[in-house]
Backbone bond lengths (Angstrom), bond angles and torsions (degrees), N, CA, C in turn:
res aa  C-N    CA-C-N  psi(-1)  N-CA   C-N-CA  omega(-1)  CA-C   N-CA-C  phi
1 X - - - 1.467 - - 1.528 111.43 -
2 X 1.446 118.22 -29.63 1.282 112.61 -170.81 1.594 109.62 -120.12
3 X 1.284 106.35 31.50 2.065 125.30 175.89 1.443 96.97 -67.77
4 X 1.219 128.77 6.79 1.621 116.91 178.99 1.545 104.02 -126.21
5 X 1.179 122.36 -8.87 1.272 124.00 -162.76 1.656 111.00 -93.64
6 X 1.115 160.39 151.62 1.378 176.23 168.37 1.239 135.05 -121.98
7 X 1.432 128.45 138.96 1.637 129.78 179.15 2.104 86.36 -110.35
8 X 1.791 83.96 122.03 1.485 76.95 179.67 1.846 97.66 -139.71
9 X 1.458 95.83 10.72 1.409 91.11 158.75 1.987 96.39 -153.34
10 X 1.501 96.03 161.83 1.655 80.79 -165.30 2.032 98.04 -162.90
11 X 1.119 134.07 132.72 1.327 132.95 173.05 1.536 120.89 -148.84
12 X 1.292 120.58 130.00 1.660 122.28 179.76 1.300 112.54 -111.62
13 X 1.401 123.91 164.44 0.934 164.79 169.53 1.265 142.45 -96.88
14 X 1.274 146.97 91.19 1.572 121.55 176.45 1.789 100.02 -162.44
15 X 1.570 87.73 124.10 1.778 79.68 -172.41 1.674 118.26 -69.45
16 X 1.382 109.84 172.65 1.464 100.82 177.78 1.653 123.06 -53.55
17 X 1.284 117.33 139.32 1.435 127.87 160.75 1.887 115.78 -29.93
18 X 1.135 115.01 -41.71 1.600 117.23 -159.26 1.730 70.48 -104.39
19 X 1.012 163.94 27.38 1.365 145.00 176.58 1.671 111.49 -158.75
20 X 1.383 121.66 45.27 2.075 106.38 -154.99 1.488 96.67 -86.20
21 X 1.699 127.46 11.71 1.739 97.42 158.63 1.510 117.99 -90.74
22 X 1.879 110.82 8.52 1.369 105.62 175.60 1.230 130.87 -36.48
23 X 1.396 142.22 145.97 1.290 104.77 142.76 1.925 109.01 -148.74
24 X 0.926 108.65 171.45 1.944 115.79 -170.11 1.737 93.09 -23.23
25 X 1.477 90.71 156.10 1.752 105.49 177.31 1.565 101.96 -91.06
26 X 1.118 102.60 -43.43 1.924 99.72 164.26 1.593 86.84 76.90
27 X 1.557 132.18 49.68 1.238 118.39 177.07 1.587 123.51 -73.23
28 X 1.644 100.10 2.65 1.706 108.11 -166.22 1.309 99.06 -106.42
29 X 1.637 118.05 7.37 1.745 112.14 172.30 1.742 88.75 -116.55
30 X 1.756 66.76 163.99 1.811 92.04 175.21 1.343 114.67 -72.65
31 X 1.221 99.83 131.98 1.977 103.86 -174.48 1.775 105.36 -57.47
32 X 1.359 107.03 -31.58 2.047 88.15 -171.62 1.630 102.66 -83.44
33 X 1.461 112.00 -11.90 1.588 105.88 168.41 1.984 125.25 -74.91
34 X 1.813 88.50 -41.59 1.572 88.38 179.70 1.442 128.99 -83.80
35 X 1.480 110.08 0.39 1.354 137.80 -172.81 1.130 125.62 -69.12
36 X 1.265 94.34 -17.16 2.131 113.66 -179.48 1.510 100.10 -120.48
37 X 1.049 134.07 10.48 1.567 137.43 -170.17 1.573 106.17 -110.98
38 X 1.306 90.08 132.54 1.680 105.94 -176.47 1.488 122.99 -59.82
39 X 1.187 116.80 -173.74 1.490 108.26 163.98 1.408 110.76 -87.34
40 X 1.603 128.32 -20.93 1.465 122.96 -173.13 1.636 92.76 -79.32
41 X 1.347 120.42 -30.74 1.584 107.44 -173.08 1.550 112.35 -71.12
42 X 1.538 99.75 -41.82 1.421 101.26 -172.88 1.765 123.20 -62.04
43 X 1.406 101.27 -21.77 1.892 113.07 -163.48 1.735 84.95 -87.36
44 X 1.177 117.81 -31.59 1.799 113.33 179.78 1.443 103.73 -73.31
45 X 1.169 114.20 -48.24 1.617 109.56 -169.15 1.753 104.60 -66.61
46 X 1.414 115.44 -21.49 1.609 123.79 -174.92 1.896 96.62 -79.42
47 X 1.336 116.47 -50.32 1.326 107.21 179.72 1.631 128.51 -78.37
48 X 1.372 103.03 -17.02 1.374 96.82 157.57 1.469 142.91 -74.99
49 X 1.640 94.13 -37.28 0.960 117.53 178.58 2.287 109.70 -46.60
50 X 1.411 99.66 -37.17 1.601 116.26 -169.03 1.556 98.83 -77.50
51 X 1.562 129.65 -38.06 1.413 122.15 167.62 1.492 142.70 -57.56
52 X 1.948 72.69 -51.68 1.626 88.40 -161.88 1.873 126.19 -66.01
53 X 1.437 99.49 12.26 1.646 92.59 157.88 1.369 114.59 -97.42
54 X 1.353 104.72 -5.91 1.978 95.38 175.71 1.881 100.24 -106.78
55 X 1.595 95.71 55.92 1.587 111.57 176.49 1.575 123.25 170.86
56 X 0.942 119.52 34.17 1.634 141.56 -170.39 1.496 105.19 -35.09
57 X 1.142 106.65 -30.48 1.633 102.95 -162.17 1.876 109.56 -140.52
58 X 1.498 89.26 37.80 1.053 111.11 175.62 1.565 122.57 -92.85
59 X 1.619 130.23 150.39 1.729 109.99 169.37 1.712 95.00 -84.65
60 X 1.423 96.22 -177.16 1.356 113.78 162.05 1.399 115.26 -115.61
61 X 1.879 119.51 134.08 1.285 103.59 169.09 1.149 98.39 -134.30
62 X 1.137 104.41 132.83 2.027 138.30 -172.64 1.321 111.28 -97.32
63 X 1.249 106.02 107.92 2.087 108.49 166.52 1.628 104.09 -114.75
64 X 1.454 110.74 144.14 1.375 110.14 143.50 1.182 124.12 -153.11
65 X 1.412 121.57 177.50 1.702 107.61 -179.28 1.840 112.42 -106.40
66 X 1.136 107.77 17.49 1.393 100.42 173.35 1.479 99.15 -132.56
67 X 1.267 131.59 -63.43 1.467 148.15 -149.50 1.313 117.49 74.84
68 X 1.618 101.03 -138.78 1.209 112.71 -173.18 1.786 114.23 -78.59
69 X 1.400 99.04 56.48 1.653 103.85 -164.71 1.614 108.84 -69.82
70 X 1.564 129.20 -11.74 0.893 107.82 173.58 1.624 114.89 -89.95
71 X 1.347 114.63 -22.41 1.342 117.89 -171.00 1.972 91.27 -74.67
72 X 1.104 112.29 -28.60 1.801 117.24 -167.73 1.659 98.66 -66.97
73 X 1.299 119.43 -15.48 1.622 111.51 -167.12 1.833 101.03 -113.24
74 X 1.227 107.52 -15.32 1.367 115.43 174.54 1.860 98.44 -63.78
75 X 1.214 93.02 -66.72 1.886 95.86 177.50 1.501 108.19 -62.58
76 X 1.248 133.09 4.25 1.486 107.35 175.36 1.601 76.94 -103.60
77 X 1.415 133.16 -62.18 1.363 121.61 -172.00 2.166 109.21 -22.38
78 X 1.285 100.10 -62.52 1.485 112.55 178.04 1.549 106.31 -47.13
79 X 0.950 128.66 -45.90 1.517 132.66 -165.61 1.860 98.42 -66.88
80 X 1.581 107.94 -60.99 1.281 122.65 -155.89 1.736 90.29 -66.76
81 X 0.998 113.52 -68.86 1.640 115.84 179.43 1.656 123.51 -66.48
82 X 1.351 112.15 -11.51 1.781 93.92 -175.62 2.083 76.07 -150.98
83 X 0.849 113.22 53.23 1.514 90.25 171.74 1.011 135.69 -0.35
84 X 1.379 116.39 38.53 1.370 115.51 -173.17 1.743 101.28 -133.97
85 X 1.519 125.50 178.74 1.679 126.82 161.24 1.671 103.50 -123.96
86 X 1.051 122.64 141.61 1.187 110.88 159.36 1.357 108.36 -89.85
87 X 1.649 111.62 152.55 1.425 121.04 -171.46 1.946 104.35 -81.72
88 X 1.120 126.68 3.41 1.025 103.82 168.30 1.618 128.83 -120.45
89 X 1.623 100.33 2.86 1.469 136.27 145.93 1.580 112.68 -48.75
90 X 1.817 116.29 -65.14 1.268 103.31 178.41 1.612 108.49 -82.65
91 X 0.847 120.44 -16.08 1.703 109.48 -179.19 1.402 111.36 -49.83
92 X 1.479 113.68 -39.59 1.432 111.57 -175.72 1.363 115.55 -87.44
93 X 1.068 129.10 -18.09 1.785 148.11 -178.16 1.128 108.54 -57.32
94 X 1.096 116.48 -50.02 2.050 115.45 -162.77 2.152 99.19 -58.41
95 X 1.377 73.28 143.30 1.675 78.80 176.71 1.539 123.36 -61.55
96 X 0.869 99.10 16.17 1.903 107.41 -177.01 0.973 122.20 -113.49
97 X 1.736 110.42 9.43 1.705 134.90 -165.53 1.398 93.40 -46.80
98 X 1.583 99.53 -84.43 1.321 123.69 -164.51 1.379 124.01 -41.54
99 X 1.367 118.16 -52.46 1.360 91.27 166.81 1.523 116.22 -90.72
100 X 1.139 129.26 12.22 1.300 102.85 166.84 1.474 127.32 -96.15
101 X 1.823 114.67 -6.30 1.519 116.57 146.18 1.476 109.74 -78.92
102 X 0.811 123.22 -25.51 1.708 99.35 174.79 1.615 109.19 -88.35
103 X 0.865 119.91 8.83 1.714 120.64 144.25 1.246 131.87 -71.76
104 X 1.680 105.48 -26.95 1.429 133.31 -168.87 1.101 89.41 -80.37
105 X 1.704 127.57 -82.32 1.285 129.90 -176.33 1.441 133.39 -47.63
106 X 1.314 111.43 -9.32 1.006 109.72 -158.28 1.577 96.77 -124.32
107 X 0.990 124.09 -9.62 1.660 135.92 163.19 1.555 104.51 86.23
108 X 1.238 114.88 12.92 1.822 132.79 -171.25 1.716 90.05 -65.75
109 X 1.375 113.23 131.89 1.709 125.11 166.92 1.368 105.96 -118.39
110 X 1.598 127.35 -7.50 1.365 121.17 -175.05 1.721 124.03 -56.72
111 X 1.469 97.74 -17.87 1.820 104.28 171.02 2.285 99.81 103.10
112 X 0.536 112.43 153.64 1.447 122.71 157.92 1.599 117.70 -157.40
113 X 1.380 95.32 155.67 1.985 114.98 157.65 0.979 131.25 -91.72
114 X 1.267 127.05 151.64 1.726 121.54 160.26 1.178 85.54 -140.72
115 X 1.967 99.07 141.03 1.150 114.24 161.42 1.571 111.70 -147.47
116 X 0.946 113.20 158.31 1.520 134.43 -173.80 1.606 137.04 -71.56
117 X 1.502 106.47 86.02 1.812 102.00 -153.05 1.470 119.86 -62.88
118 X 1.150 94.49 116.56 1.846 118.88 -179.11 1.990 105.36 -29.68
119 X 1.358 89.89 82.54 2.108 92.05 164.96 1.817 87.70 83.02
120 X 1.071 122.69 40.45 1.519 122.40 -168.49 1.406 123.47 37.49
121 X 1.485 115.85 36.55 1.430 112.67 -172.56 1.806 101.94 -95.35
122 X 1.459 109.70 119.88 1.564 114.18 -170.81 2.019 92.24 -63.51
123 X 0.939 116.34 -32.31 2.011 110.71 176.24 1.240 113.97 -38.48
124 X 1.863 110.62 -53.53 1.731 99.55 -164.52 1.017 102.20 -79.17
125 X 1.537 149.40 -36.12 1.609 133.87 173.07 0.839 98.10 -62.18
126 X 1.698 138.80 -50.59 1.699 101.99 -171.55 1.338 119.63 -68.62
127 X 1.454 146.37 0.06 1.278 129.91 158.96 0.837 96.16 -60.60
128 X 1.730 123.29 -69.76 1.463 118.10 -151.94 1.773 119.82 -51.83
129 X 1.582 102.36 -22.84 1.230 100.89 167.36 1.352 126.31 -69.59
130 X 1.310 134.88 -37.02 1.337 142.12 -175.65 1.591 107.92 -88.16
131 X 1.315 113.71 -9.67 1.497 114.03 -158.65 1.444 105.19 -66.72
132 X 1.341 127.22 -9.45 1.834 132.83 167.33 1.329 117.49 -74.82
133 X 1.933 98.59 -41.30 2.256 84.84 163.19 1.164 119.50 -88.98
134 X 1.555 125.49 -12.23 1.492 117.61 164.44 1.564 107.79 -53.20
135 X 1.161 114.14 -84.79 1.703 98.84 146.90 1.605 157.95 59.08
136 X 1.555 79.55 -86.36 1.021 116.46 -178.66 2.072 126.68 65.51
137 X 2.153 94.62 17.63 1.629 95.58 -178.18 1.609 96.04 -98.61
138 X 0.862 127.99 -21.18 1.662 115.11 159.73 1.561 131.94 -112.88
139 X 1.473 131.02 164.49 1.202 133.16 -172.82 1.369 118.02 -109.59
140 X 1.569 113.58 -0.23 1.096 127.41 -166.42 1.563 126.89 -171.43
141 X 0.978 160.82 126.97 1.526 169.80 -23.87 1.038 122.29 100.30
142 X 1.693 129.30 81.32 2.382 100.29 146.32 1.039 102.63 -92.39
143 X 1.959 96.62 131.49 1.643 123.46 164.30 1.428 100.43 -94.43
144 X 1.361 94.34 133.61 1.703 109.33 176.32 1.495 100.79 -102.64
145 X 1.379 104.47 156.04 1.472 100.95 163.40 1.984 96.99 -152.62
146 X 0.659 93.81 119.45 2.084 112.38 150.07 0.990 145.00 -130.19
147 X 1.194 119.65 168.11 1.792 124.60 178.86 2.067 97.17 -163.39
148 X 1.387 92.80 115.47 1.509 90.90 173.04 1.589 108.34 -103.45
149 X 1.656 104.44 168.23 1.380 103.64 -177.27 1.333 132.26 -51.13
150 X 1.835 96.68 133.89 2.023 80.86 -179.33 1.049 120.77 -93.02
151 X 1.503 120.61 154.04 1.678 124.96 -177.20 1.189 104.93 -67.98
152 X 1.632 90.00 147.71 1.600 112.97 -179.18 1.313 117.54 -53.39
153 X 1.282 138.70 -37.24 1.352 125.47 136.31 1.532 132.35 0.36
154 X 1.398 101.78 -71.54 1.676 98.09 -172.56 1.773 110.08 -91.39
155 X 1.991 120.51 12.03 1.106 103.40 170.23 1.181 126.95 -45.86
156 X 1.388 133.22 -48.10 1.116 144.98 -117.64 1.584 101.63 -92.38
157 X 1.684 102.14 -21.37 1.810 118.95 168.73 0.954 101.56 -83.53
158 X 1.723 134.12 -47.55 1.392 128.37 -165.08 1.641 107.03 -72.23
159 X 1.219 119.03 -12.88 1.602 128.54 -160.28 1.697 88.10 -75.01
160 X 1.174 130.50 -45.31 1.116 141.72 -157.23 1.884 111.80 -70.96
161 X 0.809 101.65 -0.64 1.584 123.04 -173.64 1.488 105.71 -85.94
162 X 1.676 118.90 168.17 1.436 96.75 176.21 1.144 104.62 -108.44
163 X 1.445 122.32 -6.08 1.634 123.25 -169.11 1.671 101.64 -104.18
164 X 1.231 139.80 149.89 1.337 145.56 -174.19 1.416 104.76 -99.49
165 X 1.799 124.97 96.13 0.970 120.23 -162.56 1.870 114.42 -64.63
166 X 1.280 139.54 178.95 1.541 153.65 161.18 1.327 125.28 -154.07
167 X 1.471 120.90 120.90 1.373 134.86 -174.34 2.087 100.62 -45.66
168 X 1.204 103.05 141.61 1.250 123.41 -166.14 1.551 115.71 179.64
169 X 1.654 106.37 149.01 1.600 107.66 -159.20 1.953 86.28 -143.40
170 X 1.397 120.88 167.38 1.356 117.92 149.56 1.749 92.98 -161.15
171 X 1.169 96.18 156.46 1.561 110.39 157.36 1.650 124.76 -128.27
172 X 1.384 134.24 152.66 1.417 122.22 -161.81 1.650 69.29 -156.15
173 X 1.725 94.43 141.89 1.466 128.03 139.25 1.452 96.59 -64.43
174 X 1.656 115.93 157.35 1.301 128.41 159.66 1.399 90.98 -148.58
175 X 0.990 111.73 136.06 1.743 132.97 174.89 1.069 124.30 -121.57
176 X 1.521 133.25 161.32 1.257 132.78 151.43 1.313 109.14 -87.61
177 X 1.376 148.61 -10.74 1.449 150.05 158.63 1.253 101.02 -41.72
178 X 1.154 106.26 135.12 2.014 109.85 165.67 1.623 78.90 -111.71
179 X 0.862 135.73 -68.29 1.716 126.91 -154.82 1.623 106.06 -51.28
180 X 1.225 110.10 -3.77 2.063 103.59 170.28 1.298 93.21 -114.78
181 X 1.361 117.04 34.63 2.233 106.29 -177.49 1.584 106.34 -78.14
182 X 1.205 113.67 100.94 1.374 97.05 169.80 2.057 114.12 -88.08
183 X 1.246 122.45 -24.40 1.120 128.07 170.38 1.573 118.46 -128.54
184 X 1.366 132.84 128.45 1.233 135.70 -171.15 1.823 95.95 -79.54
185 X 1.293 117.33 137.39 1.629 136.25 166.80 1.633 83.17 -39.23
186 X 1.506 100.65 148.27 1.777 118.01 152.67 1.586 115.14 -54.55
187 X 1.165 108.67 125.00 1.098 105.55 175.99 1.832 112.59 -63.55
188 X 1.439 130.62 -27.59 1.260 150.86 163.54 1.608 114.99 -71.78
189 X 1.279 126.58 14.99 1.103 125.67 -178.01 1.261 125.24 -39.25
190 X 1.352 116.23 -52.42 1.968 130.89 -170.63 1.976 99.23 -74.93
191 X 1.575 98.00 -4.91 1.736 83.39 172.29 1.234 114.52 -109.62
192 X 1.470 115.75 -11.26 1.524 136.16 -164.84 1.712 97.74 -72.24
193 X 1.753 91.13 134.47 1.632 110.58 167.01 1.756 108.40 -79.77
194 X 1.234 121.99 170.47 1.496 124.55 147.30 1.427 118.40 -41.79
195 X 1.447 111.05 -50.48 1.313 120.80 -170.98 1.518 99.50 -60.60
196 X 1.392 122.14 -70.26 1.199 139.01 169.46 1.737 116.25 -17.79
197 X 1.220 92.55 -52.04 1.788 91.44 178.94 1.675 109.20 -75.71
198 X 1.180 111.34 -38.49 1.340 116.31 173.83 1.323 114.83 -23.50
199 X 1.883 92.02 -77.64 1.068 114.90 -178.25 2.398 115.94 -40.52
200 X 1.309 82.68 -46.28 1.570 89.82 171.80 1.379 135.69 -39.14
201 X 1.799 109.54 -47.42 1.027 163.83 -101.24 1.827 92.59 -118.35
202 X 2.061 99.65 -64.42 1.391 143.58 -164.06 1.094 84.89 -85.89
203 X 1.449 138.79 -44.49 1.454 119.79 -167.99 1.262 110.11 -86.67
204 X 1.322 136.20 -33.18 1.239 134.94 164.32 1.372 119.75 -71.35
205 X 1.183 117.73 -10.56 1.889 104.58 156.49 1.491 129.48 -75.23
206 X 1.788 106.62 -23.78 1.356 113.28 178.27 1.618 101.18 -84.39
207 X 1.573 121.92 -35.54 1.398 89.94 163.08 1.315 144.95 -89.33
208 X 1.571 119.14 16.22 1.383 140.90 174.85 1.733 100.76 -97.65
209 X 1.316 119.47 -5.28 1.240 98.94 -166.00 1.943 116.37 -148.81
C-alpha cells in the first residue's frame, strides 16, 4: 500500500541519557514565547523546524501516545487541590499543543492535525497521516511524532512495562516523489512502534551523514 510513498526529509530528537528532562534551546524563538512550552512542544518545534524546508507547502500531522501529560497532571493537581484550572494551564494541554506552537514559531500557515493512535498503535495514525497522498490531494506530509518525559508520579505504572520508556520526538517528509527518496518506508511498518521508527529514523542519519 505504501510502494509509492517516501521519507525524503527526516530529523530526531532525544535528550541525553544522564539528562532526559533536557530539551532543544530553541535559540530561533522568542524567550517570552518558548518559556511556557513544554518539552513535548519544544522537541516538535526542534524537528520540524529541520524538515520543513524540504516541504514549504506542506500540512503537519502530529501523533502521540501521551501528550501534554505533564501539563495534563498539573490541572488535575489544580482541580484536586483548588477546584479550580487555570486558563493558561489548559490552553497549553490540549493535544494539539505542539503543533500548533510550532506553527506559531515557525511562521508555518499550511494548517496541521493531531490525532490520537488507536490503543497506541504508531500504524493507525500513520495511515491517517498519509491517507491525503494515498489519495492523491497532497504531494507531501511532515508526520511528527513525540512523547516527553513522564512525571514521577505516573512511574510507578510505567515501571510495570517491560521496556524502560525515554522522551523522544522525530519528524519525516513523506512524499510521493521517489526522485527526492532519501530513505525507503520500513518494509515492517504495520508492526513498527514509535520507538522502533525512531530508532530507524537515527540509524539512517548516521548512515546518510
Amino acid at each position: 500500500m505504501f510502494e509509492n510513498l517516501f521519507i525524503t526529509s527526516f530529523a530526531c530528537y532525544k535528550p541525553p541519557v544522564d539528562s532526559p528532562k533536557e530539551s532543544p534551546k530553541l535559540d530561533y524563538v522568542d524567550p517570552l514565547f518558548k518559556r511556557r512550552l513544554s518539552q513535548l512542544s519544544r522537541m516538535t518545534i526542534e524537528v520540524v523546524k529541520q524538515v520543513k524546508d524540504n516541504a514549504p507547502e506542506a500540512k503537519i500531522f502530529f501523533t502521540s501516545y501521551r501528550g501534554e501529560i505533564g501539563r495534563q497532571l498539573k490541572i488535575n493537581r489544580g482541580l484536586v487541590d483548588d477546584y479550580d484550572i487555570l486558563p493558561a494551564q489548559f490552553s497549553l494541554s490540549v493535544f494539539n499543543t505542539p503543533p500548533a506552537v510550532a506553527t506559531i514559531a515557525l511562521g508555518m500557515k499550511n494548517g496541521y492535525s493531531a490525532v490520537y493512535p488507536s490503543q497506541g498503535r504508531l500504524y493507525d495514525a500513520f495511515v491517517a497521516g498519509v491517507s491525503p497522498l494515498l489519495a492523491g490531494l497532497e504531494k507531501k506530509v511532515i508526520f511528527v511524532y513525540g512523547d516527553e518525559l513522564i512525571p514521577q508520579e505516573y512511574q510507578p505504572i510505567e515501571n510495570q512495562k517491560e521496556k524502560e520508556f525515554f522522551p523522544f520526538a522525530f519528524a519525516m517528509v513523506i512524499s510521493t516523489e521517489k526522485e527526492a527518496g532519501r530513505l525507503a518506508l520500513p518494509e515492517e511498518v504495520e508492526k513498527m512502534t514509535a520507538e522502533d521508527f525512531y530508532e530507524y529514523l537515527a540509524k539512517g542519519d548516521k548512515s546518510n551523514g
